[in-house]
PDB file of N, CA, C and O in Angstrom:
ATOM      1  N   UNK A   1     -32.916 -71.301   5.968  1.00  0.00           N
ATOM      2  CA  UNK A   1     -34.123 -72.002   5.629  1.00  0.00           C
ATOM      3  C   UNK A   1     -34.605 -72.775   6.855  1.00  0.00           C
ATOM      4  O   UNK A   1     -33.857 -73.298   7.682  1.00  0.00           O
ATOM      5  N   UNK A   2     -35.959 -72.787   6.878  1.00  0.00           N
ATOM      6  CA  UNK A   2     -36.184 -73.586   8.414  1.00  0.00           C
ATOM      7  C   UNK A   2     -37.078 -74.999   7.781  1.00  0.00           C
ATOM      8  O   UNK A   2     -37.724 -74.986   6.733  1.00  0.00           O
ATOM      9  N   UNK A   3     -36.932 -76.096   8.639  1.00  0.00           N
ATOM     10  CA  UNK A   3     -37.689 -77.123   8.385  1.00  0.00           C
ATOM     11  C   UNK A   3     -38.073 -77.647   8.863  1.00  0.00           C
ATOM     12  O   UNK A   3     -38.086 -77.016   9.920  1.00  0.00           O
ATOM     13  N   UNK A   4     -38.766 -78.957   9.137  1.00  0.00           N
ATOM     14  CA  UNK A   4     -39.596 -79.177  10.390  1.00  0.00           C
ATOM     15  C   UNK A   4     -38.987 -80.837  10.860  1.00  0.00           C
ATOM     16  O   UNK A   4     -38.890 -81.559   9.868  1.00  0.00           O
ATOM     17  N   UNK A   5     -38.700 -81.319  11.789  1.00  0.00           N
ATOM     18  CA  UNK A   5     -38.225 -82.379  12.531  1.00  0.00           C
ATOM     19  C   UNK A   5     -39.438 -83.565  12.068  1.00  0.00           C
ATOM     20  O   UNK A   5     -40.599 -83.221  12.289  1.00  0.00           O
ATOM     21  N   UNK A   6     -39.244 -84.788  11.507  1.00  0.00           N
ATOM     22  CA  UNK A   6     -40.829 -85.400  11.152  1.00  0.00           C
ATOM     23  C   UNK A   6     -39.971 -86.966  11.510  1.00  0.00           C
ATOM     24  O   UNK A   6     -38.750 -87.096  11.424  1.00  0.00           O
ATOM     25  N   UNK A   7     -40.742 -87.840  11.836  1.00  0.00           N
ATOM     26  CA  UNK A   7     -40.907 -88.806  12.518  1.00  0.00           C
ATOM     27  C   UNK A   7     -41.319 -89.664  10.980  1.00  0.00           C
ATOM     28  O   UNK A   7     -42.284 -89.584  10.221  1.00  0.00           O
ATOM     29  N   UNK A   8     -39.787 -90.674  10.984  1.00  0.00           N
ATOM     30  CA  UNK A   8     -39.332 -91.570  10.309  1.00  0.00           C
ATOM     31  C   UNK A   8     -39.542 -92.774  10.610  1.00  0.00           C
ATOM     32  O   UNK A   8     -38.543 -92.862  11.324  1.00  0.00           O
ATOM     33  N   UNK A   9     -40.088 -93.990  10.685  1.00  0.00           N
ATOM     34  CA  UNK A   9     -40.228 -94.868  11.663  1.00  0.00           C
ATOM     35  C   UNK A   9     -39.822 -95.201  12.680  1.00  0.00           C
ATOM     36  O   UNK A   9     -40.602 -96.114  12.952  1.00  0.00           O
ATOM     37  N   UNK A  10     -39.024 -95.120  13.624  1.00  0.00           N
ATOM     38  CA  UNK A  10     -38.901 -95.318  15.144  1.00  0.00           C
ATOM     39  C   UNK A  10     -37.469 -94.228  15.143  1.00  0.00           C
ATOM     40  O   UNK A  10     -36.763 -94.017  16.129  1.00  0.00           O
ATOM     41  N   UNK A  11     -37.294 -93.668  13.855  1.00  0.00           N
ATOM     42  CA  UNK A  11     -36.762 -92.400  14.255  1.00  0.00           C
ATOM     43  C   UNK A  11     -36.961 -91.267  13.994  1.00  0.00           C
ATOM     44  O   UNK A  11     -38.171 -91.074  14.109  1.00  0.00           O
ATOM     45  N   UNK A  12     -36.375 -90.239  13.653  1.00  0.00           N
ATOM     46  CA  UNK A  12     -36.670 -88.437  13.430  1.00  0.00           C
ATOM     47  C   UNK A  12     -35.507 -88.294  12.491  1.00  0.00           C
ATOM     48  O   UNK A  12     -34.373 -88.750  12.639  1.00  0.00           O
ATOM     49  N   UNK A  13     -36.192 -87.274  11.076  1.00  0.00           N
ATOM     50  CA  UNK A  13     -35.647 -87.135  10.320  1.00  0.00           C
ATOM     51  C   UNK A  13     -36.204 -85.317   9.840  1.00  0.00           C
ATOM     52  O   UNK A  13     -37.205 -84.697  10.203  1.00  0.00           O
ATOM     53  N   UNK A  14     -35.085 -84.910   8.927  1.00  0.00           N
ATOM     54  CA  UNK A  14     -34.831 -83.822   8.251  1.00  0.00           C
ATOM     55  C   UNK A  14     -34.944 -83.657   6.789  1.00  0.00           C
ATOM     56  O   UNK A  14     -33.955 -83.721   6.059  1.00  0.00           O
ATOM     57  N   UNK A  15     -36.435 -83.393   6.247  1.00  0.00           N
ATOM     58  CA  UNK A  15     -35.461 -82.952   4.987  1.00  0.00           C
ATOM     59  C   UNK A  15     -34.693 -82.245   4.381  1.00  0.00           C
ATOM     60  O   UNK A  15     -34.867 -81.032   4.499  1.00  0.00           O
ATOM     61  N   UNK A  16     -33.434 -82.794   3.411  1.00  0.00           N
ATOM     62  CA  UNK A  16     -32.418 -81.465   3.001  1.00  0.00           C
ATOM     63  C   UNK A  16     -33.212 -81.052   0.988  1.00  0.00           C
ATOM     64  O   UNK A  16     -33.621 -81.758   0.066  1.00  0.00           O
ATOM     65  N   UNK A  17     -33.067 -79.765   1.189  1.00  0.00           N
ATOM     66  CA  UNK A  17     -33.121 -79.703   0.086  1.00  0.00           C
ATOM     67  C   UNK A  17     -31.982 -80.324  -1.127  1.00  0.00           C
ATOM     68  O   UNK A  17     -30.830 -80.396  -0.700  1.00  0.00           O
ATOM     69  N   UNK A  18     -32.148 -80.689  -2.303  1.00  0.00           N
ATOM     70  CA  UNK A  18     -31.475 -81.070  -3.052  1.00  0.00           C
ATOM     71  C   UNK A  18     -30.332 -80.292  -3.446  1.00  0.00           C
ATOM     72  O   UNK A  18     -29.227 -80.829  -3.521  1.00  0.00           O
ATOM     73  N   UNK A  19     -30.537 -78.806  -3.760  1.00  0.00           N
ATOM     74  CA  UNK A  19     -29.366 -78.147  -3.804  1.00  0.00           C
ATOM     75  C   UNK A  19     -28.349 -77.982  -3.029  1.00  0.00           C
ATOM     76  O   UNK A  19     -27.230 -77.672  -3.436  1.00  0.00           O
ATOM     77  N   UNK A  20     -28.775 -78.254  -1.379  1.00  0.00           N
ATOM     78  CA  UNK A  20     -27.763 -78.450  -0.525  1.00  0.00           C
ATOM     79  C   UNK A  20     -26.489 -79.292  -0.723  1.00  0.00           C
ATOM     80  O   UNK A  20     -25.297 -78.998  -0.645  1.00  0.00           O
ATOM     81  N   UNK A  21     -27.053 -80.291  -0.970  1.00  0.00           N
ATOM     82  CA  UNK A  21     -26.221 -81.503  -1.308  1.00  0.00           C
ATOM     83  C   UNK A  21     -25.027 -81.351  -2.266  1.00  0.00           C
ATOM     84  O   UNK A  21     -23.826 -81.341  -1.995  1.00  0.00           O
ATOM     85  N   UNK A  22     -25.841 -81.198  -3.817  1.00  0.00           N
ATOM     86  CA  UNK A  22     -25.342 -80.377  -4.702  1.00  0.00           C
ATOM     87  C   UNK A  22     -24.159 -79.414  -4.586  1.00  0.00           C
ATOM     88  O   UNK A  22     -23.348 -79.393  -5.513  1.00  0.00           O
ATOM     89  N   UNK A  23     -23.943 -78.395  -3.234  1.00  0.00           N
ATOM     90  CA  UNK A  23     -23.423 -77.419  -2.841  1.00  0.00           C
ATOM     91  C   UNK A  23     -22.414 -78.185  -2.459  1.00  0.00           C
ATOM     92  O   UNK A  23     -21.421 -77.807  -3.080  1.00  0.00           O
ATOM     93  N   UNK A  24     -22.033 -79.493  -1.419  1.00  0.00           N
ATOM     94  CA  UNK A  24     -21.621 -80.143  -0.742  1.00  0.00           C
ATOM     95  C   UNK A  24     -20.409 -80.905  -1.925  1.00  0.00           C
ATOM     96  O   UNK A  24     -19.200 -81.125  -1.843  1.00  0.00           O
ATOM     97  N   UNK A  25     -21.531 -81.165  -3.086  1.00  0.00           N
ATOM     98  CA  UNK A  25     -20.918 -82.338  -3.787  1.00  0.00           C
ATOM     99  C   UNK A  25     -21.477 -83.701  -3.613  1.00  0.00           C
ATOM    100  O   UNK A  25     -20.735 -84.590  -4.030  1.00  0.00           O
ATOM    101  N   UNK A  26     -22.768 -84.137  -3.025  1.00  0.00           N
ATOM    102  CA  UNK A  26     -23.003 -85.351  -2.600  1.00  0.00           C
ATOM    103  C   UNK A  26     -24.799 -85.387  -3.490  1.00  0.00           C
ATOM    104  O   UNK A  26     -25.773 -84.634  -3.510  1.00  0.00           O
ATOM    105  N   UNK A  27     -24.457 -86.626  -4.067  1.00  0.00           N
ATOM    106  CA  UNK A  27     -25.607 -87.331  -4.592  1.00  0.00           C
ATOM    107  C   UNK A  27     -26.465 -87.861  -3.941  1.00  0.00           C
ATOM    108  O   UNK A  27     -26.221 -87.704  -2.745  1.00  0.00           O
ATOM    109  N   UNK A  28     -27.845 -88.718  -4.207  1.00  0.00           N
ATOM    110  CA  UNK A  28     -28.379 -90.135  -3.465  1.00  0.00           C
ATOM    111  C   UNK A  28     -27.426 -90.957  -3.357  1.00  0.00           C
ATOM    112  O   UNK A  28     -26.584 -90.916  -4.255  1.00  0.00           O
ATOM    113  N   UNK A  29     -27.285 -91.721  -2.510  1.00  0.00           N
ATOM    114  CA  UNK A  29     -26.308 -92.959  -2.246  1.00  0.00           C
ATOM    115  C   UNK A  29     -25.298 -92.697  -1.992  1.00  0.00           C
ATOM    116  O   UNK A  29     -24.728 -93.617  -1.407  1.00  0.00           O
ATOM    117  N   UNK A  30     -24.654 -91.749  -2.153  1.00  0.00           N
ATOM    118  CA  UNK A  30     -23.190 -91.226  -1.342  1.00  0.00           C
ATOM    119  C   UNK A  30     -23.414 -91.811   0.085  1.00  0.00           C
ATOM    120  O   UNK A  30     -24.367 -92.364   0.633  1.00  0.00           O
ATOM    121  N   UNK A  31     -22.034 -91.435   0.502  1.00  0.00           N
ATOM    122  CA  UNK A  31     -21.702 -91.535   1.887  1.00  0.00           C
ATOM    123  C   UNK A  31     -21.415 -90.356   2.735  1.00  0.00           C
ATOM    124  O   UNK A  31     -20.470 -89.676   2.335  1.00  0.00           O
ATOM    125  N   UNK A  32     -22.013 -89.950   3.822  1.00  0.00           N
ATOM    126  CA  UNK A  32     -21.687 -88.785   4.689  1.00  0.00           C
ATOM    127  C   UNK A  32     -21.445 -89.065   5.879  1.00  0.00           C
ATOM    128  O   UNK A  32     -22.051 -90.025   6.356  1.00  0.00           O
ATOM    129  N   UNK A  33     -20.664 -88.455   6.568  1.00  0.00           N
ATOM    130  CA  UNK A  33     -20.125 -88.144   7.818  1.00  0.00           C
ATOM    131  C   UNK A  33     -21.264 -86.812   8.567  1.00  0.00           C
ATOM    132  O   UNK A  33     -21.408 -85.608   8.356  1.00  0.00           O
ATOM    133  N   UNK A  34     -21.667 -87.442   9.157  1.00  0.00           N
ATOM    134  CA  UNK A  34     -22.535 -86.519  10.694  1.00  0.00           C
ATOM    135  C   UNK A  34     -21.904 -86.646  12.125  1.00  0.00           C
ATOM    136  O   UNK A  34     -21.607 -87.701  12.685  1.00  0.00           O
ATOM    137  N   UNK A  35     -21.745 -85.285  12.645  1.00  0.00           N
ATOM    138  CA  UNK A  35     -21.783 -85.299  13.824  1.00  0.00           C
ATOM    139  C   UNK A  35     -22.350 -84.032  14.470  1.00  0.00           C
ATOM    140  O   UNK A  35     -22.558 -82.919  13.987  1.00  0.00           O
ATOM    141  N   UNK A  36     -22.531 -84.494  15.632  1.00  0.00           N
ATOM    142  CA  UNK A  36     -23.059 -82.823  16.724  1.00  0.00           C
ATOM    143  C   UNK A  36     -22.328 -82.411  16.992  1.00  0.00           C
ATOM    144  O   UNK A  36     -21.519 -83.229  17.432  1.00  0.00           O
ATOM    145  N   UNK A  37     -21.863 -81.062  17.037  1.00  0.00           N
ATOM    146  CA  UNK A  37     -20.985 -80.331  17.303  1.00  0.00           C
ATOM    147  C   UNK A  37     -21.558 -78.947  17.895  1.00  0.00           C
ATOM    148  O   UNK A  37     -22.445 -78.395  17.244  1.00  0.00           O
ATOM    149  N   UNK A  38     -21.060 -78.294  19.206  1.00  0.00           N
ATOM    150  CA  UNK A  38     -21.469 -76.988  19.560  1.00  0.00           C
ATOM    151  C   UNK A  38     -22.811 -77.098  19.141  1.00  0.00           C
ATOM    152  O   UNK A  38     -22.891 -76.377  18.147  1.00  0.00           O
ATOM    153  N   UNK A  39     -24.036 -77.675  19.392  1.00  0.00           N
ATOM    154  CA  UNK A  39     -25.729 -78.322  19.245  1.00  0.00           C
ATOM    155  C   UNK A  39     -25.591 -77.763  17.863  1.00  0.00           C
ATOM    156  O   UNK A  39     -26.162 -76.690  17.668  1.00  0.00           O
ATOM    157  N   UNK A  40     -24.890 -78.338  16.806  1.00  0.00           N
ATOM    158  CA  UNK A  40     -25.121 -78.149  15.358  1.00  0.00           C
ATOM    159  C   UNK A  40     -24.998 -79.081  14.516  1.00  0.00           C
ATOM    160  O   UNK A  40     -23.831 -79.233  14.157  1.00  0.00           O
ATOM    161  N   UNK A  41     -25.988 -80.007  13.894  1.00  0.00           N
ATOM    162  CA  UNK A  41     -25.760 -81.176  13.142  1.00  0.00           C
ATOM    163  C   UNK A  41     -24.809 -80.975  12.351  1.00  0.00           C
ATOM    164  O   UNK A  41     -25.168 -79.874  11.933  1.00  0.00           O
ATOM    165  N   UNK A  42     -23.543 -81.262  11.635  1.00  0.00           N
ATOM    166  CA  UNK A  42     -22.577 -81.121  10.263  1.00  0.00           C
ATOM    167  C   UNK A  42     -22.590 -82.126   9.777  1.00  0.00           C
ATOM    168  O   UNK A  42     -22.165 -83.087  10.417  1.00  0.00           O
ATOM    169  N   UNK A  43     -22.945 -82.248   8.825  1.00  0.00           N
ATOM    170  CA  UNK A  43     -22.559 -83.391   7.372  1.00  0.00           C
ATOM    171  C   UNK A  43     -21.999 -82.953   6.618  1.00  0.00           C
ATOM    172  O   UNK A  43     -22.465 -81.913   6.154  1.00  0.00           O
ATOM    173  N   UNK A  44     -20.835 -83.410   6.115  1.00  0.00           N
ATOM    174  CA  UNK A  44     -19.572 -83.520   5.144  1.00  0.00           C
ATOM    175  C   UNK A  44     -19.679 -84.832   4.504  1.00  0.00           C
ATOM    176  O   UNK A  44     -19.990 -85.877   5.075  1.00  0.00           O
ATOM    177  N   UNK A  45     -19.346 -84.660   3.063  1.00  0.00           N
ATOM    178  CA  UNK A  45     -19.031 -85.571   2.380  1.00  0.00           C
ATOM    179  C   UNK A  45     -17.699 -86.784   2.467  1.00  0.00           C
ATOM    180  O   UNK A  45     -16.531 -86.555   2.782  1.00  0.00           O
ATOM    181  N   UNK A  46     -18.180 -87.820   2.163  1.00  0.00           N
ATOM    182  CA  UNK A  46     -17.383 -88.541   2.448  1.00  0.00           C
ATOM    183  C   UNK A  46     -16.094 -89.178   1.596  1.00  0.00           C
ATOM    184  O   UNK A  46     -16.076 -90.362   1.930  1.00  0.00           O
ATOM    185  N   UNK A  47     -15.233 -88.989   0.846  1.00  0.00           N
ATOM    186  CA  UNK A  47     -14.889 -88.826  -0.536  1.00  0.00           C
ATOM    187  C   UNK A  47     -13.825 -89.877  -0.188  1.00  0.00           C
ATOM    188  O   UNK A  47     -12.803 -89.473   0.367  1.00  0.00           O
ATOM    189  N   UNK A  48     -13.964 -91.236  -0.468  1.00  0.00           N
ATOM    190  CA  UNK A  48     -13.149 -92.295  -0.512  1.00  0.00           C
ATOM    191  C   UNK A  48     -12.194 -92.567  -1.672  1.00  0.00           C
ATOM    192  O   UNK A  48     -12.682 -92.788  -2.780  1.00  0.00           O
ATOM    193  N   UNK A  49     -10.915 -92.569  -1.507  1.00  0.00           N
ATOM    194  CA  UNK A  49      -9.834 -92.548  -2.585  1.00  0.00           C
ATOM    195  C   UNK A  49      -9.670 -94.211  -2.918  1.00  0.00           C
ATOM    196  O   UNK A  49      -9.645 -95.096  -2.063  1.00  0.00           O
ATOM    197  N   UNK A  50      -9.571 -94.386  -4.311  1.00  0.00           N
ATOM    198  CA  UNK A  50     -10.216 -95.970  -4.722  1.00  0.00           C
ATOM    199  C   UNK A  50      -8.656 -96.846  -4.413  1.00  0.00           C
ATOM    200  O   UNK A  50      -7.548 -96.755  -4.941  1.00  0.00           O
ATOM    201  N   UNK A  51      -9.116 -97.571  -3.475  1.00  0.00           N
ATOM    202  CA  UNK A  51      -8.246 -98.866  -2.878  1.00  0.00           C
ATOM    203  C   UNK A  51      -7.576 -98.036  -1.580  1.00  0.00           C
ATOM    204  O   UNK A  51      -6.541 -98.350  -0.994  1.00  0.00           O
ATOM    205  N   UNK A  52      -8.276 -97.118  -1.349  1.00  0.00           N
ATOM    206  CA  UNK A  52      -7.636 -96.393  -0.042  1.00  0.00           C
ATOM    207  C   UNK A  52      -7.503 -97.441   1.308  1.00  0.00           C
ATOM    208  O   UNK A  52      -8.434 -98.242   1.233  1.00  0.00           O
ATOM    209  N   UNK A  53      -6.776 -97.670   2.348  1.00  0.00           N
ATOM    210  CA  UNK A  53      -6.243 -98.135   3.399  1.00  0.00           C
ATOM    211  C   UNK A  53      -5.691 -99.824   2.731  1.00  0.00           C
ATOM    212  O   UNK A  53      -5.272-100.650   3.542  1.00  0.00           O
ATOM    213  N   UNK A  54      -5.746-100.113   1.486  1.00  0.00           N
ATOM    214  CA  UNK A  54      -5.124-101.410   1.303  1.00  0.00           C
ATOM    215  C   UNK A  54      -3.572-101.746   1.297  1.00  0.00           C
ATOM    216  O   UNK A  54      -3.130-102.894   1.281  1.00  0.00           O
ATOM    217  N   UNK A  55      -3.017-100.910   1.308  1.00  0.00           N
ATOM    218  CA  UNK A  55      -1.803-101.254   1.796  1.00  0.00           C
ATOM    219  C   UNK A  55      -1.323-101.665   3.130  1.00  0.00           C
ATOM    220  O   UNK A  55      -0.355-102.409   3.288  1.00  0.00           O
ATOM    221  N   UNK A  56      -2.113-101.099   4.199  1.00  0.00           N
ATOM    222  CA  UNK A  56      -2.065-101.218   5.271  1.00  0.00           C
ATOM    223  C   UNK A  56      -2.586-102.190   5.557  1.00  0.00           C
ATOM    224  O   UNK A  56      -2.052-102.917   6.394  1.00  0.00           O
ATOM    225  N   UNK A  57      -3.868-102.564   4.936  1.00  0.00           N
ATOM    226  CA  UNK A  57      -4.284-104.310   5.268  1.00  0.00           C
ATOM    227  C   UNK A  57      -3.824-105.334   4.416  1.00  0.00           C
ATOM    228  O   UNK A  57      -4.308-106.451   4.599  1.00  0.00           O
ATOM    229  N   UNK A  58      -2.966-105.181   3.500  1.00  0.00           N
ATOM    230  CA  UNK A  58      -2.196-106.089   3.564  1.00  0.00           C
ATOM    231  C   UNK A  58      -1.011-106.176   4.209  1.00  0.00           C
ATOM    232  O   UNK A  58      -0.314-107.025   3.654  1.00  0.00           O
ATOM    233  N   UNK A  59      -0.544-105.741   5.012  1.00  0.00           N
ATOM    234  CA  UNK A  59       0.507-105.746   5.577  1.00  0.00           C
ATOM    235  C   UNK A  59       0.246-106.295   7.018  1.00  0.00           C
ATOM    236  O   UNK A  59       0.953-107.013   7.725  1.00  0.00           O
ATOM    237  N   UNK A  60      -0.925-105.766   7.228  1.00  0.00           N
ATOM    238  CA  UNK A  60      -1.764-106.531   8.345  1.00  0.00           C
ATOM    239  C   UNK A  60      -2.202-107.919   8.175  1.00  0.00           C
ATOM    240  O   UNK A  60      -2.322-108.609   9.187  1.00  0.00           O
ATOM    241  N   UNK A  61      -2.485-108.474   6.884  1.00  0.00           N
ATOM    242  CA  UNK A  61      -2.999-109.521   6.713  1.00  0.00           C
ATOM    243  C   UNK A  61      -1.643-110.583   6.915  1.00  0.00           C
ATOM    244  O   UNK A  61      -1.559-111.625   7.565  1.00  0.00           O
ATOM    245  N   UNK A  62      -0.510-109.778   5.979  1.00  0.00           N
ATOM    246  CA  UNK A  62       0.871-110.857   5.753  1.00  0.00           C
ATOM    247  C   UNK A  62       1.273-111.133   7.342  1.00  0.00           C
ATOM    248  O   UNK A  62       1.496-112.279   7.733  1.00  0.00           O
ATOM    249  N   UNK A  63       1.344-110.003   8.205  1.00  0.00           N
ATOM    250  CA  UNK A  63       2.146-109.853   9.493  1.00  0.00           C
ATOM    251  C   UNK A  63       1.588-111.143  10.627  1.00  0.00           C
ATOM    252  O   UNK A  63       2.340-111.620  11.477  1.00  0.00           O
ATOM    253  N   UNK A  64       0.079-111.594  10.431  1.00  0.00           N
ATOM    254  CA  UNK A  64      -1.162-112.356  10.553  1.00  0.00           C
ATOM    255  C   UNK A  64      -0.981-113.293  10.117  1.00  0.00           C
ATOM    256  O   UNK A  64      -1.480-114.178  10.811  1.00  0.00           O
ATOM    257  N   UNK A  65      -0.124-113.935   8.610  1.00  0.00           N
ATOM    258  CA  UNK A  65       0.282-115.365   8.321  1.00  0.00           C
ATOM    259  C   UNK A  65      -0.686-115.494   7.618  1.00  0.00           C
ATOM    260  O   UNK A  65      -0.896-116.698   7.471  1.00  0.00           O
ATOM    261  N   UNK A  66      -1.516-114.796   7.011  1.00  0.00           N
ATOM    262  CA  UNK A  66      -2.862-114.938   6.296  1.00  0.00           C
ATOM    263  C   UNK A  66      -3.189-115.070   4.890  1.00  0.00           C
ATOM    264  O   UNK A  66      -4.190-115.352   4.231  1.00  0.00           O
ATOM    265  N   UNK A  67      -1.495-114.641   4.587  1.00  0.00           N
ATOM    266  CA  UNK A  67      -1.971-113.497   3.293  1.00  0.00           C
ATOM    267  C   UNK A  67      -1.663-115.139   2.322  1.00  0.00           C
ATOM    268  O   UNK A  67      -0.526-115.032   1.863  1.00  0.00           O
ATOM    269  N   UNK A  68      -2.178-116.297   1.966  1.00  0.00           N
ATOM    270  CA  UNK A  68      -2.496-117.713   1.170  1.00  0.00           C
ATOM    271  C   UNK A  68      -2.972-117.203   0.107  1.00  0.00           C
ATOM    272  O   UNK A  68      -3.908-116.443   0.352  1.00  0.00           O
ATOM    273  N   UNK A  69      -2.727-117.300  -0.951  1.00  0.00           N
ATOM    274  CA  UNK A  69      -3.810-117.187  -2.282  1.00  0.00           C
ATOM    275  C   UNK A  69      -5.177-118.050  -1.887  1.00  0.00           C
ATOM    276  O   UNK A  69      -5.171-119.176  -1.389  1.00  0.00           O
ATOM    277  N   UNK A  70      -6.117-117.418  -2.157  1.00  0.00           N
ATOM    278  CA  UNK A  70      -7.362-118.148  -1.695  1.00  0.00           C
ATOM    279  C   UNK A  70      -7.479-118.991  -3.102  1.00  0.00           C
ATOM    280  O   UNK A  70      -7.728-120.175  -2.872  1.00  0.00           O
ATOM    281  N   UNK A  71      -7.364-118.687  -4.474  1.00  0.00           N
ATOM    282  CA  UNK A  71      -7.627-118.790  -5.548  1.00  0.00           C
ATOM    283  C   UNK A  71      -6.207-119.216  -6.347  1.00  0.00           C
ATOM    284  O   UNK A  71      -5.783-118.648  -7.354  1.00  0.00           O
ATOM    285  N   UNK A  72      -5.678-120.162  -5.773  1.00  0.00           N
ATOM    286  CA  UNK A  72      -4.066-120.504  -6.205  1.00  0.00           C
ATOM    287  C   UNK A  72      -3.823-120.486  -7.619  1.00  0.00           C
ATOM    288  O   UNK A  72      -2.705-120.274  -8.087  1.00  0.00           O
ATOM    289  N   UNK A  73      -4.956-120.728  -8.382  1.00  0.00           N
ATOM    290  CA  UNK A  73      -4.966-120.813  -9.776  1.00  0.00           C
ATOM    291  C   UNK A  73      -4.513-118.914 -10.444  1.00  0.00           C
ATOM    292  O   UNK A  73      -3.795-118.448 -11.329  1.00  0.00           O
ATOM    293  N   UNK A  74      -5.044-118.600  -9.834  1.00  0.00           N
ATOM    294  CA  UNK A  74      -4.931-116.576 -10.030  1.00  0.00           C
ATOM    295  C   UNK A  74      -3.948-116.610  -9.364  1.00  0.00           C
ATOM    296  O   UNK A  74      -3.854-117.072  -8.227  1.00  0.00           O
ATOM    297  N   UNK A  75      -2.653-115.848 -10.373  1.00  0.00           N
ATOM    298  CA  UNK A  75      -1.428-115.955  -9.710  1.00  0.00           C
ATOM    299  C   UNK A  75      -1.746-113.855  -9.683  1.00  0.00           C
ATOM    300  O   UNK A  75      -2.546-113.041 -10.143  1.00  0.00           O
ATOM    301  N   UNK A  76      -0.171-113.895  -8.591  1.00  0.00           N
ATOM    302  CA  UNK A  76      -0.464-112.277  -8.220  1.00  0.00           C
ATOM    303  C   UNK A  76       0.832-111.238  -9.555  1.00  0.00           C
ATOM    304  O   UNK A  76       1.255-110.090  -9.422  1.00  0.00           O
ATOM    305  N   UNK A  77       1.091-112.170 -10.621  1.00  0.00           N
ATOM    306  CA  UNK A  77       1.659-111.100 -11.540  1.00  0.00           C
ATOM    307  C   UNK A  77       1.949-110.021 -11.798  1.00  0.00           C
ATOM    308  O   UNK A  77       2.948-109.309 -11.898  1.00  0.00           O
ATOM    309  N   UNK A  78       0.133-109.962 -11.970  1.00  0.00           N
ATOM    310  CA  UNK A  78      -0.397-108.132 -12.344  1.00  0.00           C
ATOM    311  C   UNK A  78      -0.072-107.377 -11.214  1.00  0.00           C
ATOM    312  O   UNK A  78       0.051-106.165 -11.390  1.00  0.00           O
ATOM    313  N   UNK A  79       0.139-107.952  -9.784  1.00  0.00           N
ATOM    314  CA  UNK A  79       0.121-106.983  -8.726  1.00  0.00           C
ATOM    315  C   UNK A  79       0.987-105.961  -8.864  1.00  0.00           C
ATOM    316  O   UNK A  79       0.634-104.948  -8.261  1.00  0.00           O
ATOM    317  N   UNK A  80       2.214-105.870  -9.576  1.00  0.00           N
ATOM    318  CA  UNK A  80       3.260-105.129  -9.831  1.00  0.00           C
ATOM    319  C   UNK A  80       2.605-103.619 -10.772  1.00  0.00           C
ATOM    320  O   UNK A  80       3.074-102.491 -10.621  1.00  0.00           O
ATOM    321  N   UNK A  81       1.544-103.935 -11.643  1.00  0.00           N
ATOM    322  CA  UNK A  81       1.009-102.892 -12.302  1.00  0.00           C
ATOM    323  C   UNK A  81      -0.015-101.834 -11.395  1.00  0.00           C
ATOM    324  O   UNK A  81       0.037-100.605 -11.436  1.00  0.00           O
ATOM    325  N   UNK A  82      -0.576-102.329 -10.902  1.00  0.00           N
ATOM    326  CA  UNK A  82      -1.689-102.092  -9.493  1.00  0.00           C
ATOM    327  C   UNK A  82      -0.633-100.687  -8.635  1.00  0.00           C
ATOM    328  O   UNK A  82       0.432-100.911  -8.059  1.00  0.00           O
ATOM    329  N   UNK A  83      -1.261 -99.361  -8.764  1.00  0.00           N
ATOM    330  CA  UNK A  83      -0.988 -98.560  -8.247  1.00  0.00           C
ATOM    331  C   UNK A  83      -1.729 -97.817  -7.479  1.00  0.00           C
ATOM    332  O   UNK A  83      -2.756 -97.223  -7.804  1.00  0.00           O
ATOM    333  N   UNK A  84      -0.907 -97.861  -5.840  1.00  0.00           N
ATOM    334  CA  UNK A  84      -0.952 -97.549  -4.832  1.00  0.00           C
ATOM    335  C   UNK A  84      -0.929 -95.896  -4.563  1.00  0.00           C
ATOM    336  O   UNK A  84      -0.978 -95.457  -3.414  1.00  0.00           O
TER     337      UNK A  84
END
């Protein structure tokens, strides 16, 4: 399919058809990954796994001396149910 390069306010934009997306898996408001590659735009979906890299920042946060209950009244109990 060919389309035409059109001038977005101080940048340049593409439209994709909707089924593309669709094809992809990606809605309005998703998140995508672009890059140029071999002069070929690629967008891939961006598919974030829920509470993904938090283990690692807390471990970063504790190692940091950081990790204080901000909210001392909210104790961390439940944290034991909370799966990683």
């Amino acid at each position: 399919m060919k389309s035409a390069v059109r001038k977005i306010g101080n940048s340049s934009g593409v439209i994709i058809p909707k089924p593309f997306f669709a094809e992809i898996g990606s809605k309005p408001g998703d998140k995508v990954d672009m890059l140029v590659e071999d002069g070929r735009i690629i967008i891939t979906p961006v598919h974030s796994e829920l509470r993904a890299g938090w283990p690692e920042d807390a471990k970063r946060v504790a190692d940091e001396g950081d990790d204080a209950l901000v909210w001392p009244e909210f104790s961390n109990e439940d944290d034991r149910e909370l799966k990683w």
